[in-house]
Backbone as a ProteinNet text record, in pm:
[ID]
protein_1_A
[PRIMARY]
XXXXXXXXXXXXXXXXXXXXXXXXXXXXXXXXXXXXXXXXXXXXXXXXXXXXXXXXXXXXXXXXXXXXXXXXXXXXXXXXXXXXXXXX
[TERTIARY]
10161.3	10243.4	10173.8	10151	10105.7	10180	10171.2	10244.7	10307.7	10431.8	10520.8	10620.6	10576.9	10631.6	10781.8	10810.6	10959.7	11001.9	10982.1	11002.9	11067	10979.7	11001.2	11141.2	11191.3	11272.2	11442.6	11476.4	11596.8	11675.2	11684.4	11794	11830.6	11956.2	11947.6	11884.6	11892.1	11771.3	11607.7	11584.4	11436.8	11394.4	11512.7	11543.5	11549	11628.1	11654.3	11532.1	11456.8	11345.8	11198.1	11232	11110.8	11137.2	11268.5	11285.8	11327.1	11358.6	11370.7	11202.5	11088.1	10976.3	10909.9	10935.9	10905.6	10971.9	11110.5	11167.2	11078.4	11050.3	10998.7	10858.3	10786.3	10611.2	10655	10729.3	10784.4	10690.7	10604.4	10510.8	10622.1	10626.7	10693.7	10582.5	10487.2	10441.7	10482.6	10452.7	10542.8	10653.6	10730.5	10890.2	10919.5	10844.6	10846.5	10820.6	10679.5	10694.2	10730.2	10814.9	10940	11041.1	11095.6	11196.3	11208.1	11057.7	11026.9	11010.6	10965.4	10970.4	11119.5	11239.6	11342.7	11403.2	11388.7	11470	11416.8	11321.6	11265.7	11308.2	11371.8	11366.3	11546.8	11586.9	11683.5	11777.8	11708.6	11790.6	11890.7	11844.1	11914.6	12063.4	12084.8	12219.4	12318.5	12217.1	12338.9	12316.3	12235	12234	12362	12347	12423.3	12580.9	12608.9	12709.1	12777.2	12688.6	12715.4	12737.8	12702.6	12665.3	12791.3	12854.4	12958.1	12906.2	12839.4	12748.1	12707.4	12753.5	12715.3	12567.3	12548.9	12395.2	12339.6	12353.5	12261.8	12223.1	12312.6	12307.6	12218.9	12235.9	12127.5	11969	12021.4	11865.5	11809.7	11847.9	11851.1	11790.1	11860.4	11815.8	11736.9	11670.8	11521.9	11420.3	11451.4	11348.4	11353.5	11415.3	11400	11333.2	11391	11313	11442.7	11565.3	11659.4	11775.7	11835.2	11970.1	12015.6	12163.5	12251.8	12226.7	12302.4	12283.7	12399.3	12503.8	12580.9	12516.2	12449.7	12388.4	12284.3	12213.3	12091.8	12159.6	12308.1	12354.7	12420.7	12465.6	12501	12404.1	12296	12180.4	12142	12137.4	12060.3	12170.4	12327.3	12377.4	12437.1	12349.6	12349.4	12204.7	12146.8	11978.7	11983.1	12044	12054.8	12177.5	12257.3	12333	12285.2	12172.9	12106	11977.1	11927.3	11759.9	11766.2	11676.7	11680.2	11672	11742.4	11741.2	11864.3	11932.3	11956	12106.8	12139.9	12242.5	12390.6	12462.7	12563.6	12684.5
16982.9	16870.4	16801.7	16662.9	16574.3	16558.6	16551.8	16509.8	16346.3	16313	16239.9	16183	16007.1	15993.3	16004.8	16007.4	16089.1	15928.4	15798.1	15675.5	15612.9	15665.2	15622.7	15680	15819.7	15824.6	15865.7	15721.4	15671.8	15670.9	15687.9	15667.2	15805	15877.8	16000.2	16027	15924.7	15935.5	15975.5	15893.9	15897.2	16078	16134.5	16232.6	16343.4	16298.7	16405.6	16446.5	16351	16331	16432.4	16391.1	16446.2	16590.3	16627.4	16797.7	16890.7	16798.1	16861.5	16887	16813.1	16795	16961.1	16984.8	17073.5	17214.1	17189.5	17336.2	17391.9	17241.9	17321.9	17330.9	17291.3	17319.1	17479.6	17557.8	17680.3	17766.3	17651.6	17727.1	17684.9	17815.1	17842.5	17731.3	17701.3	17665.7	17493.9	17432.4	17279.7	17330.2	17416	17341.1	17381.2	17464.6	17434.6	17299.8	17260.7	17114.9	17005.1	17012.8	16950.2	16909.8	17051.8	17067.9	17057.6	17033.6	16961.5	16806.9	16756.4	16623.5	16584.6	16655.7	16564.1	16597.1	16659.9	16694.2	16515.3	16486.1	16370.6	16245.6	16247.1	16170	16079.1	15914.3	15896.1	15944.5	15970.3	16009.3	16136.8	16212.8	16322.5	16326.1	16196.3	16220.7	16176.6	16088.5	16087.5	16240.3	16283.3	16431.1	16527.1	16513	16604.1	16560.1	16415.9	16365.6	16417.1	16397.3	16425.1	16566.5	16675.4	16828.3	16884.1	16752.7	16841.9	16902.8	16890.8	16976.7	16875.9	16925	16874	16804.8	16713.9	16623	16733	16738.8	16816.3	16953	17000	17169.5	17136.8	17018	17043.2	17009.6	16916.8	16894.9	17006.2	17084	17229.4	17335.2	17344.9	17456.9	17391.6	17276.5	17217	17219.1	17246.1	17284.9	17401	17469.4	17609.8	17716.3	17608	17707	17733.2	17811.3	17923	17860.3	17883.3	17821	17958.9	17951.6	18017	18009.8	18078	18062.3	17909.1	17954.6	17828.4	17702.7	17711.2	17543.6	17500.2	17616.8	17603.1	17568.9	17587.5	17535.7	17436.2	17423.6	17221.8	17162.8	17190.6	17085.3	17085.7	17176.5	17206.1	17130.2	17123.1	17041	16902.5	16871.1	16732	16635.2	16700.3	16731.9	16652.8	16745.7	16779.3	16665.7	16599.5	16498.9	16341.3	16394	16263.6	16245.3	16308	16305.2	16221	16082.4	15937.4	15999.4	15941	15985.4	16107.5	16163.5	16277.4	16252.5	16304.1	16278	16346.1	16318.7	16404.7	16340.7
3465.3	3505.6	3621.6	3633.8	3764.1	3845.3	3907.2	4040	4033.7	4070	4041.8	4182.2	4196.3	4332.8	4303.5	4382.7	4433.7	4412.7	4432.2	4461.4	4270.5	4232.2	4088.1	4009.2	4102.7	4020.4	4108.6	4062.4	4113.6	4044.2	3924.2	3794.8	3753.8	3732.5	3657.2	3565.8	3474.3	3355.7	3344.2	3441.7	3539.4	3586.6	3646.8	3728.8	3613.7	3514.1	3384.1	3301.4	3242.8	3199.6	3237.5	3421.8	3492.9	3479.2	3543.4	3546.9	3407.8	3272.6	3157.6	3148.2	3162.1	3145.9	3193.8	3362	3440	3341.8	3282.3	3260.2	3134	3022.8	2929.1	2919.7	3040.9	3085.3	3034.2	3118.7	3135.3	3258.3	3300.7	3400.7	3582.8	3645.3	3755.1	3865.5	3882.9	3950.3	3967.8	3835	3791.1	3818.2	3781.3	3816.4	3984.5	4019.7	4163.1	4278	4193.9	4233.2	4189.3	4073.8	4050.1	4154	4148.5	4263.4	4402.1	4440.2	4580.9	4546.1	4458.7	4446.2	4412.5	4311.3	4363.7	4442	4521.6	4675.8	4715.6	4723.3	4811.8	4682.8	4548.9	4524	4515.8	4507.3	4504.4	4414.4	4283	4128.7	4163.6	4274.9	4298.5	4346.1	4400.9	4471.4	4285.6	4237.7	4105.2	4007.9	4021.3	3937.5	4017	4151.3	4218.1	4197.9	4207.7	4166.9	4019.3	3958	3788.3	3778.9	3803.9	3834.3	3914.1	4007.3	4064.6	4163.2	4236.3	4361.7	4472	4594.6	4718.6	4718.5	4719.7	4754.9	4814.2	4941.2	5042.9	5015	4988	4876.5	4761.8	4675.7	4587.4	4633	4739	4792.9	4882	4904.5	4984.6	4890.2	4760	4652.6	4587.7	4562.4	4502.5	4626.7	4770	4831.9	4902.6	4888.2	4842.3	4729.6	4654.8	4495.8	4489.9	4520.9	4541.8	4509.3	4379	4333.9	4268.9	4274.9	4199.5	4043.5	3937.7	3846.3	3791.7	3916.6	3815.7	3887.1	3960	4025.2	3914	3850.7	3764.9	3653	3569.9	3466.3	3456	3607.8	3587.4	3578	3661.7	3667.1	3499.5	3446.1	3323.2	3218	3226.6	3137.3	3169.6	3270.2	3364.9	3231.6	3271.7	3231.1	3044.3	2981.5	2894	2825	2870.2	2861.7	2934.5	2988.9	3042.9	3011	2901.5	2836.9	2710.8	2741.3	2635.2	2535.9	2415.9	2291.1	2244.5	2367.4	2312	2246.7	2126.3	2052.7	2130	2176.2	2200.5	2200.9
[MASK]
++++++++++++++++++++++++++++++++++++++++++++++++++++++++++++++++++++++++++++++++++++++++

């Protein structure tokens, strides 16, 4: 995975896209710097919105690395309801 300005992704969609991208690399190292890039990016406060989770808490556990399991399954059916194309 390349590295990805934090600037570009302002839209949940934008945001969904990038970190569905990182989960199914399946390499720990990308989705680590995933998760430091959307800590820094705007798309996050609408993921956190959508997810049901405090902004700052999620921007806290993407620069951490360190989420719960249920923080990792909103994000993941945030994700997953916000990836172009997806039928639901």
């Amino acid at each position: 995975m390349h590295s990805t300005d934090p600037a570009s992704l302002t839209t949940l969609e934008a945001l969904a896209a990038y970190l569905a991208a990182a989960f199914e690399s399946g390499d720990a190292a990308s989705l680590a710097e995933a998760f430091a890039t959307a800590a820094r990016a705007e798309g996050t406060a609408h993921l956190a919105a959508a997810a049901g989770l405090p902004q700052l808490e999620l921007r806290h556990a993407f620069v951490s690395g360190e989420m719960s399991m249920g923080t990792t399954l909103a994000i993941m059916k945030v994700i997953d309801l916000h990836m172009p194309g997806a039928a639901h």
